[in-house]
Structures are given as C-alpha cells and as structure tokens.
SEZANU-179289 format. One record per residue (C-alpha): residue number from 1; residue in one letter; x, y, z. Coordinates in Angstrom, 3 decimals. Layout:
REM residues N
R   num   residuo          X          Y          Z
R   NUM         A          X          Y          Z
...
***
This chain:
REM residues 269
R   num   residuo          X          Y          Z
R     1         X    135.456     99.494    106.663
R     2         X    133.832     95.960    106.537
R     3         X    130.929     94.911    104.811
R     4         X    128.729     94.606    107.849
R     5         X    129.210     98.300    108.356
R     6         X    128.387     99.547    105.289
R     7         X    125.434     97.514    104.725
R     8         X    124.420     98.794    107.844
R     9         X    124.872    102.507    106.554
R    10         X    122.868    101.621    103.731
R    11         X    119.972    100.309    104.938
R    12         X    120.011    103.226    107.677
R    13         X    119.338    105.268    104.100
R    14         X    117.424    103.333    102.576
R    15         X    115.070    101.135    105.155
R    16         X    114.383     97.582    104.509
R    17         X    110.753     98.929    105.349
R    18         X    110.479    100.784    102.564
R    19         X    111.254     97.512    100.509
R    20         X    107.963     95.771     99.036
R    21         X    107.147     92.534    101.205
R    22         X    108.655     90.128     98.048
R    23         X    111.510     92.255     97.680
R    24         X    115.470     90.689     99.189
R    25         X    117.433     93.992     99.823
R    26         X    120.895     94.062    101.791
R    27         X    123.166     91.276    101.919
R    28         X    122.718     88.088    100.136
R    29         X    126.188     86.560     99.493
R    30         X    129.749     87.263    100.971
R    31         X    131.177     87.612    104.253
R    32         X    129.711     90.581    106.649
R    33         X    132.945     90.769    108.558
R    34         X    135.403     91.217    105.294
R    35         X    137.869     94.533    104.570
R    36         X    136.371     96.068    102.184
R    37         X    138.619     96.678     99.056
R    38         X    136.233     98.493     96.909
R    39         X    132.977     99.110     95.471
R    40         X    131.905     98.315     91.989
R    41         X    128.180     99.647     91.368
R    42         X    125.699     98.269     88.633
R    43         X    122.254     98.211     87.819
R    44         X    122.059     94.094     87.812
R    45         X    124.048     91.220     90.159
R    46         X    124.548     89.180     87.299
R    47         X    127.877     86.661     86.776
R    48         X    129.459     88.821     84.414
R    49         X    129.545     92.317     87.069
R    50         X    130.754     89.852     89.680
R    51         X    133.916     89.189     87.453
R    52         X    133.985     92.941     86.584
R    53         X    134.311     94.222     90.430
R    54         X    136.539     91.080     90.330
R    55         X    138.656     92.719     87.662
R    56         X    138.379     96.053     89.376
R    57         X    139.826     94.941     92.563
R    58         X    136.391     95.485     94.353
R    59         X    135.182     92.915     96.825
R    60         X    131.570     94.228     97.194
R    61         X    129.396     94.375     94.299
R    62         X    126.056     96.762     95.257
R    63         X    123.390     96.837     92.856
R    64         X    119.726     98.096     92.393
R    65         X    117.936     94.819     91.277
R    66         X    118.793     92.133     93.874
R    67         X    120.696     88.816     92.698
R    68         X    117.229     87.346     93.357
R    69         X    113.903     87.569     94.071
R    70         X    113.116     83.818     95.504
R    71         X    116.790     81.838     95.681
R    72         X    117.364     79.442     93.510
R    73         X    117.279     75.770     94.452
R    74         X    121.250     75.446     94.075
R    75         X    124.311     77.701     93.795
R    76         X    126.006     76.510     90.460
R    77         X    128.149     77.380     87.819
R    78         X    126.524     78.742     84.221
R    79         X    124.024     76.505     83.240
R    80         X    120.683     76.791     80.333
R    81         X    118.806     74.471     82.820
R    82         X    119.557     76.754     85.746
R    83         X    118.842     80.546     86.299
R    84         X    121.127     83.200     85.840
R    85         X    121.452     83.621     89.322
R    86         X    122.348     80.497     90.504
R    87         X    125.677     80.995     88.658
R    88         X    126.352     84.676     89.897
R    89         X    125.800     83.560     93.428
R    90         X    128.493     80.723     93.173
R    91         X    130.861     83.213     91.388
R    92         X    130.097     85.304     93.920
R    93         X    130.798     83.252     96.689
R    94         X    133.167     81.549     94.785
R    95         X    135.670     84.771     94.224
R    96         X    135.056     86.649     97.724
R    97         X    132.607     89.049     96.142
R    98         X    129.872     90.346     98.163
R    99         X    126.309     91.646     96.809
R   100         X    124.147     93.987     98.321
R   101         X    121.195     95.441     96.820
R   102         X    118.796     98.131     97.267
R   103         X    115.562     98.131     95.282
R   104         X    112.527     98.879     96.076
R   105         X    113.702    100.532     99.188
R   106         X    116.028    102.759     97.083
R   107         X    112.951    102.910     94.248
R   108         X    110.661    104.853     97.220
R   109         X    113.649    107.519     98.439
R   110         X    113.607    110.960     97.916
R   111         X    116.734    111.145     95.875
R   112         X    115.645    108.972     93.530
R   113         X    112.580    111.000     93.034
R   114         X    114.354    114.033     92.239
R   115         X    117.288    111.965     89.869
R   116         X    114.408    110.951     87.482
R   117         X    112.607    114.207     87.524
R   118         X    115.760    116.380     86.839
R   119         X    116.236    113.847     83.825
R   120         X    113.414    114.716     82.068
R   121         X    113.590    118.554     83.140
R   122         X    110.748    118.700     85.673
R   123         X    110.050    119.642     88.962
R   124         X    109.028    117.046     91.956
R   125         X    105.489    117.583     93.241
R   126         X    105.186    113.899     95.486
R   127         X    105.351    110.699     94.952
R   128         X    102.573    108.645     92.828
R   129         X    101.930    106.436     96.108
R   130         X    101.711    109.593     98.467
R   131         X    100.510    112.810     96.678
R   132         X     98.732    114.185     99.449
R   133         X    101.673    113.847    101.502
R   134         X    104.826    115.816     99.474
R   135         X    107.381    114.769    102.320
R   136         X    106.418    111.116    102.218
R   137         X    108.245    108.178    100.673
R   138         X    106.636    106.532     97.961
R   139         X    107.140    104.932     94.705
R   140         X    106.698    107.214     91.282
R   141         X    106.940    110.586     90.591
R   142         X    103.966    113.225     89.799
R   143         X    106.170    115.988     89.064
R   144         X    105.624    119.468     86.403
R   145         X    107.638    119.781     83.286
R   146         X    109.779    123.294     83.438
R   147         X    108.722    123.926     79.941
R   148         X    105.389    122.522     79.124
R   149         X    105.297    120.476     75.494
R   150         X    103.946    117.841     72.892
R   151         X    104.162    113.890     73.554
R   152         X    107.069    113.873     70.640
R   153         X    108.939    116.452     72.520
R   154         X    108.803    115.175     75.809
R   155         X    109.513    111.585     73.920
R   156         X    112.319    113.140     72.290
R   157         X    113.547    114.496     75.280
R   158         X    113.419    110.917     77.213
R   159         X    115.066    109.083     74.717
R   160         X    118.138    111.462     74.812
R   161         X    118.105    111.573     79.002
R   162         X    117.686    107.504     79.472
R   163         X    119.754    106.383     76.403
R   164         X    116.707    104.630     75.020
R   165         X    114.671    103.897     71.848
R   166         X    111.360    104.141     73.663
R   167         X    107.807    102.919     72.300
R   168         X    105.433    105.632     72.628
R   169         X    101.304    105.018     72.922
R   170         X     99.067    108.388     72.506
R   171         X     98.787    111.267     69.829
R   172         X    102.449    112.930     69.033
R   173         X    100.718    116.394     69.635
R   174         X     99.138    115.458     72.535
R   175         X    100.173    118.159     75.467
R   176         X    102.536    117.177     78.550
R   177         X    102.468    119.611     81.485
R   178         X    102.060    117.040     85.098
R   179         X    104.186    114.231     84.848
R   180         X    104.303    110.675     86.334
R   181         X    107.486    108.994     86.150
R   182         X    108.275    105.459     87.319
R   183         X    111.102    103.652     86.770
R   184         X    110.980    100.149     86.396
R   185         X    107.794     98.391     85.642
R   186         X    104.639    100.074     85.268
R   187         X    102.400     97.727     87.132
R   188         X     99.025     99.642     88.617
R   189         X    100.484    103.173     89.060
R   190         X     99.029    104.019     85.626
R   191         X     95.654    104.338     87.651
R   192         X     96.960    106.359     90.303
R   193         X     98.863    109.031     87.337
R   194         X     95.174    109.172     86.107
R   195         X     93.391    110.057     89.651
R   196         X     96.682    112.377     90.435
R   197         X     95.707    114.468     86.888
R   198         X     99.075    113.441     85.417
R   199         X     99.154    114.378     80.889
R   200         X    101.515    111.521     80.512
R   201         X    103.435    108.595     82.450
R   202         X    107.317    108.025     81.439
R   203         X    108.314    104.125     82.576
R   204         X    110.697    101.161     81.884
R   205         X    107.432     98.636     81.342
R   206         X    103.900     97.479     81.010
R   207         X    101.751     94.963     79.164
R   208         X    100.182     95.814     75.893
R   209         X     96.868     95.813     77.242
R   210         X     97.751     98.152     79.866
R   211         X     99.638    100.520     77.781
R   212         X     96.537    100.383     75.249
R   213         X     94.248    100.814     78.234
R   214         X     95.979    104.205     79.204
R   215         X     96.503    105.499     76.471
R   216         X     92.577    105.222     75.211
R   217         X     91.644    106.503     78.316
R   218         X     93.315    109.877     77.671
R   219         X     97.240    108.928     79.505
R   220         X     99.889    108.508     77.384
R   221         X    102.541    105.740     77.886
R   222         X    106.387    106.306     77.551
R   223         X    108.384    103.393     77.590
R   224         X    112.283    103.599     77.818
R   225         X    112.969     99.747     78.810
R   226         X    112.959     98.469     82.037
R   227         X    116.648     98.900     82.780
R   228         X    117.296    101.779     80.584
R   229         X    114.755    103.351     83.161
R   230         X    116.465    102.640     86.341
R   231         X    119.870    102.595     85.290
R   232         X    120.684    106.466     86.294
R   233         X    120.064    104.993     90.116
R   234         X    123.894    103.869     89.982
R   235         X    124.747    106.905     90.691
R   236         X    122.907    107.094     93.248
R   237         X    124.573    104.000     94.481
R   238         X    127.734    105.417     94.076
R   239         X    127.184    108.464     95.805
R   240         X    125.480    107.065     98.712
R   241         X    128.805    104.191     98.875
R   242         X    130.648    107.198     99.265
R   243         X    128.543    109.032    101.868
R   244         X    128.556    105.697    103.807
R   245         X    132.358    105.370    104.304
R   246         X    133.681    103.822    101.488
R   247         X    136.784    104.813     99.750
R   248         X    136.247    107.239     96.667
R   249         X    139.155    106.086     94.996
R   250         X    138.221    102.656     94.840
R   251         X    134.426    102.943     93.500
R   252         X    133.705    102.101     90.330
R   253         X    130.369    102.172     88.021
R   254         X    129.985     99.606     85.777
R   255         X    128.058    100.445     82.916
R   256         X    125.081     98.382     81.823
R   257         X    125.704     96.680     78.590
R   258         X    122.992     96.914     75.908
R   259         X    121.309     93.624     76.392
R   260         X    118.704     94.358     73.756
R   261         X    118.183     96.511     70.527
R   262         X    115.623     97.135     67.554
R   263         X    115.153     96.802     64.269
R   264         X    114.287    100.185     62.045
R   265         X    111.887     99.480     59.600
R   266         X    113.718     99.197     55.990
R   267         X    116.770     98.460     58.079
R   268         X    118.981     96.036     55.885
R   269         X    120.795     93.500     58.494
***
C-alpha cells in the first residue's frame, strides 16, 4: 500500500467537506507514491512523534490535529524564534515521514460521536450542530446519561474516562440527565447545548468568560483539557488505518505525553 492510497481511503471516511473551511486535513508532507512501512498514530504532528514513528519503523505518521493550521514561513530545524511546526515539517521531510491528519472532518463523524458518548456512559441522541437531523454529521454530542446523576458524579466519572484533572463551573449537586459533549474547544456550541435542553456540557476548552457565562445561565461547564479531550480519537485512527489497508502488525499508538499538570492546594513542591 502507498501513501496516496491510503490517504485516499481516509478521506473517502472522513470527507475533506466535512473539514471547517480553515482546517488542512490529508496530506501535508511526504511522498504520495511511497511503500508504506507502517503507521504510527497520535493525537499531535509534533517533532518529537515524527522521531517516534521514526523509531517504530513507521513511515506515515496520521494524526488528529494537523501539523498546521496556516504553514509556516520556512521548514527549519528546532528553533524559540520559529514555531513548533516548522521543525516537525523539516524532520518530517527530512526522515521520509509522512503526515496526514484528520480533524475536523474526523471531529463531525459518527464514530467519533459514539467514542465520546460511550466514555462518559451515555447514549447518542445527534449531534450539537444537527439535532433535528439524528443521521446527520455534525460537530458535538447531545446525548442521555444511562444513569442519570449530580455534576460531581458525572465530573468524577470524566476525570476517570479522559485521564484528566478537569475544572468544573456549576453547583456539585446540580443534576445531569442530557448531555453535550465536545471535544476540543468549546467555542459557540455552549449556546446551541442550551437551545438543545442539554443539564451540562463536557469539553477540552473555553474562555473564562464563557465558562462563567454558562454556567450562570443554568449550563454547567466540564473541562478535561483540550487534548485530554480528543485524545481517545487515536483509536479511532488506528482502527480506521486498519480498515483502510494498512498492515495491523505494523500500527502503532503513540501515547500523548502529559504536556501540562496542576498544583493541589497545600501541595509542597
């Protein structure tokens, strides 16, 4: 299989025009017409997973957030006057590794729809952008909890399923029945879990004044951390790596390192 082929698969799966219009999904480094060797899957197309497919013996790196959103003005190595991605697309390049990426395109499937739901123990109603249409692709989830419970529960429960240390805004006895879930960042969707008649929304993000917004207007806000949010879509990169042709035995998940932590209060350090 070459990499043309199953970036073709891929985006059969996951349409480019599902993507958001500022989103770069597909290829955006390596050779289309290279053997594939293997597939190493990660949440982030950063330098350091280019060496680890490297290491791996994989020659296509596929991740959820692209390399980059607007390309940087020159490929280079590691730099502080340069972004990150400048130096993982010239490692890239530089060791035969190619990057593909499916974001926002993957963010509106079904299947990851029913991997965040299933997390938290709920079922899938629709998405938040669709929820008059149950069938339709969207981004978010409105879905209903299995067993209905308080804001510290369902926090609780979050926290365990993501891997996070989340900050919570709303009352800890506050009821959670409907759901919206989002992975990621936040943005407006808070609005639409309100008009959808959503208890509570679980995300990665959002400002302060958002999150205070909400949560005084009667919706409380979960927040697990951008990337501890998305980060159970690798397996659904794996999976669908697999389902596209490539070889099981060489796909690998790399896990996402913990690139940030907090401080208890009374904590000595």
């Amino acid at each position: 299989m070459i990499v043309a082929e199953l970036e073709r698969a891929l985006l059969a799966r996951y349409p480019k025009t599902n993507a958001e219009s500022w989103d770069h999904v597909g290829l955006s480094v390596g050779d289309p017409a290279a053997e594939i060797t293997g597939v190493a899957c990660a949440l982030d197309a950063t330098e350091a997973n280019v060496h680890r497919a490297q290491e791996a013996g994989a020659n296509v790196l596929l991740t959820h957030h692209p390399v980059y959103i607007k390309a940087p003005e020159a490929f280079c190595p590691p730099g502080a006057t340069r972004p990150q991605c400048s130096a993982a697309l010239y490692e890239a390049a530089r060791c035969g590794v190619s990057i593909i990426s499916l974001h926002t395109n993957l963010d509106r499937s079904h299947e990851a729809r029913i991997c965040l739901s299933r997390l938290l123990d709920a079922a899938p109603a629709s998405s938040l952008e669709h929820v008059d249409d149950p069938e339709a692709c969207g981004l978010g989830v409105l879905a209903t909890l299995h067993d209905p419970c308080s804001l510290r529960n369902l926090a609780a429960r979050a926290a365990a399923a993501f891997g996070s240390d989340p900050r919570v805004w709303g009352e800890a006895d506050h009821p959670c029945r409907t759901i919206a879930i989002l992975g990621g960042s936040l943005g407006d969707f808070g609005v639409l879990a309100i008009a959808a008649g959503a208890n509570v929304i679980v995300t990665g993000e959002a400002g302060y004044h958002v999150a205070q917004d909400l949560a005084l207007r009667g919706l409380p806000v979960i927040l697990l951390g951008h990337d501890r949010s998305e980060e159970p879509f690798v397996d659904i990169l794996m999976n669908s790596a697999v389902d596209a042709g490539a070889d099981p035995r060489h796909a690998i998940k790399i896990l996402n390192p913990c690139q940030w932590w907090t401080v208890t209060k009374g904590e000595n350090l």
